[in-house]
N, C-alpha and C positions, 0 to 999 in steps of 0.2 A: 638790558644791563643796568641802563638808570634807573629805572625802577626799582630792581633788586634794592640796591643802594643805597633809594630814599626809604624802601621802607626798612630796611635793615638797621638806616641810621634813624628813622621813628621809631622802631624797637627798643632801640640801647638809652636813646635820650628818656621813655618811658622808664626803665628799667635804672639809670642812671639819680633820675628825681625820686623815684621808690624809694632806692637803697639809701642813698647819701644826704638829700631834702632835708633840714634840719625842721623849718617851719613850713609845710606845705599842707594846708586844710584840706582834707578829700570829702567832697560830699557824698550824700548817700543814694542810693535808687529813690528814684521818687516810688510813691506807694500810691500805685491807680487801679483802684479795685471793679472800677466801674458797676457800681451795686444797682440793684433791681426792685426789689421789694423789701418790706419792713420784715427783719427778723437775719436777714440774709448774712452771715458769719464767714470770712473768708482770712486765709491763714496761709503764709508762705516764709518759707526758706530760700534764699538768694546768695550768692559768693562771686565775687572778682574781682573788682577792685576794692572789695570790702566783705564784710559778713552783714549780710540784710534780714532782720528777721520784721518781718510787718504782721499785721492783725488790723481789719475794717470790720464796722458792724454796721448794718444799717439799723436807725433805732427807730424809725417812722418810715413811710414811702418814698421821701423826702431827703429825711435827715442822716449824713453821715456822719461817724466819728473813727479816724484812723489812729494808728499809733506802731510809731516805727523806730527802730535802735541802726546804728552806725557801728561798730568794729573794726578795726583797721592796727594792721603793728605790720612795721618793715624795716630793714636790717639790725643788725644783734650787735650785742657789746654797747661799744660806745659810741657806735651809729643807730642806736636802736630808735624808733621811734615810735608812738600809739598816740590813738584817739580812739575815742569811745563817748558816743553822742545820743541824747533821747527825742523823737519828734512825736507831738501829739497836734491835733489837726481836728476841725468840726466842720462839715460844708453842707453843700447844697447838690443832690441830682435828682434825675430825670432822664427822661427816654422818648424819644420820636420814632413812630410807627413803631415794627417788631424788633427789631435790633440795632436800631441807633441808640446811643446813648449821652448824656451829658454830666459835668459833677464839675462843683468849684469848689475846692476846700482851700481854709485858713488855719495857720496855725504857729506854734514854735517851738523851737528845740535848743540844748542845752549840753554842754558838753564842755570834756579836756583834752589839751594835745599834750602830750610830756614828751621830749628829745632830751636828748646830752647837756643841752647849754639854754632851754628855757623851758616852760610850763606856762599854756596859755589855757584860759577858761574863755569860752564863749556862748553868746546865743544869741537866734534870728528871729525874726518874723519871716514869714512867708504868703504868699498868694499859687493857689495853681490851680488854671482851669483847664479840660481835659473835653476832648472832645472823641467817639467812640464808638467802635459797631462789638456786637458780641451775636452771638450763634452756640448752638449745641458740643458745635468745635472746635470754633476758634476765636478769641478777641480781638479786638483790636485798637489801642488807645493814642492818641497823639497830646501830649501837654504841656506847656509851656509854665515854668513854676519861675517867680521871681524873689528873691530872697534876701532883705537886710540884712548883715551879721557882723557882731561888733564882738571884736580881741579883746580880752581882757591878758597883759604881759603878767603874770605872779608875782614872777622874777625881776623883774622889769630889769631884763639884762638884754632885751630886743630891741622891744620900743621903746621912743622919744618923744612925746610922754606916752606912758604904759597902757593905752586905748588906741581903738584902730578901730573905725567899721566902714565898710564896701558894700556893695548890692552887684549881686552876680546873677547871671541867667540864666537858666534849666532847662531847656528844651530835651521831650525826652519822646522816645519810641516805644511801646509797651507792647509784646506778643505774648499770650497763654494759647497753649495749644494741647485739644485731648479729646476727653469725651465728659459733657455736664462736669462734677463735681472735682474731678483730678485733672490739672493743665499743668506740662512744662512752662517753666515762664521766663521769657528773656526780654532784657531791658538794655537798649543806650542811649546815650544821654551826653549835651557837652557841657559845661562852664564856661559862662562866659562871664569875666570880670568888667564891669563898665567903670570900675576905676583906672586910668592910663598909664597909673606908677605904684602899683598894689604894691606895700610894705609887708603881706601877705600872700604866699602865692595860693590863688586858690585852681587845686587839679583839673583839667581841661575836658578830661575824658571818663567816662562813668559807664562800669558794662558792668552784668548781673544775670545769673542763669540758675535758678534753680525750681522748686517746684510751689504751687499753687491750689490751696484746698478750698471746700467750699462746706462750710461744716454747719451750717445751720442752714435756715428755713431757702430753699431754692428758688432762683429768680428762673427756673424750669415749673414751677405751678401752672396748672389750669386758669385759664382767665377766669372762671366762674369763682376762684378762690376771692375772696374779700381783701385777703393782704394781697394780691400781685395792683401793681401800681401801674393802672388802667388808663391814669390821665394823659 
């Protein structure tokens, strides 16, 4: 019966900060493509606590470059609230033996929140390294992203004075699941704020389920191919 309870009453408090939260940041899925070879194009659609659309390309055997969007709007009228954020991102992977993998990307994003009673503009830097096995069926990524982000108030009818910035932490779980080139793909993830008195609430919990393509050159090549990245 306690149980019930608690999570009934973690349901509502979720469901409570959605609806009524005037200034509550939501971060996004992190975007962990775990790429393979030069050429390799991967593309996905995600929804839960947000609308995730992401896009990775690998441009060398090496070199990646991602690029991911944020959407978010919750309660109507004059509880309404939205954000909408852009992330662009350049790192580094690689791979040990047949299906480990590795990737550290950097990068930043940009973005507004508009509610009822302010409008804030922000943006971060970021770090996120990613650690990873992949297979014909299934992925699998563990990452930990750490992220500077500084409020800009418009209005400055928030903040005192009209800037704000925190470093939050991103631990996140990444599953793709299929056959080669089509994966379901789910994602969670928490927020962790290491500020102790954030004038900003930044959202705690981060879930994302939708699908994952692979639309250019396949980290499924022949090893005798030139592009599959051998080292």
């Amino acid at each position: 019966m306690n149980m019930k309870k608690n999570r009934s009453l973690f349901i509502l408090s979720i469901f409570l900060l959605l609806s009524f939260s005037c200034n509550v940041y939501m971060p996004g899925s992190l975007n962990v493509p775990m790429l393979t070879n030069r050429g390799e194009l991967q593309v996905s659609l995600s929804g839960g606590t947000g609308l995730f659309p992401q896009v990775s390309y690998a441009a060398t055997n090496h070199i990646g470059i991602l690029g991911s969007a944020n959407f978010f709007k919750s309660g109507s009228g004059t509880n309404r609230s939205t954000q909408a954020n852009l992330t662009l991102g350049l790192g580094y992977f690689g791979r040990w033996g047949k299906h480990g993998r590795y990737e550290f990307y950097m990068g930043g994003d940009g973005g507004k929140i508009v509610n009822k009673s302010s409008e804030f503009k922000f943006n971060d830097w970021f770090l996120q390294p990613t650690i990873g096995y992949t297979s014909n069926i299934v992925d699998l990524g563990l990452s930990s992203a750490f992220t500077l982000i500084t409020f800009n108030d418009v209005k400055g009818a928030y903040l005192t004075p009209p800037k704000y910035s925190t470093i939050y932490w991103q631990p996140a779980l990444t599953a793709k699941l299929g056959y080669k080139r089509v994966r379901f793909l789910g994602q969670l993830s928490l927020a962790v704020d290491m500020n102790k008195d954030p004038k900003i609430s930044v959202f705690p919990f981060i879930m994302a389920v939708g699908i994952n393509l692979n639309l250019g050159q396949s980290r499924y090549v022949k090893h005798t191919d030139p592009r599959y990245n051998s080292e």
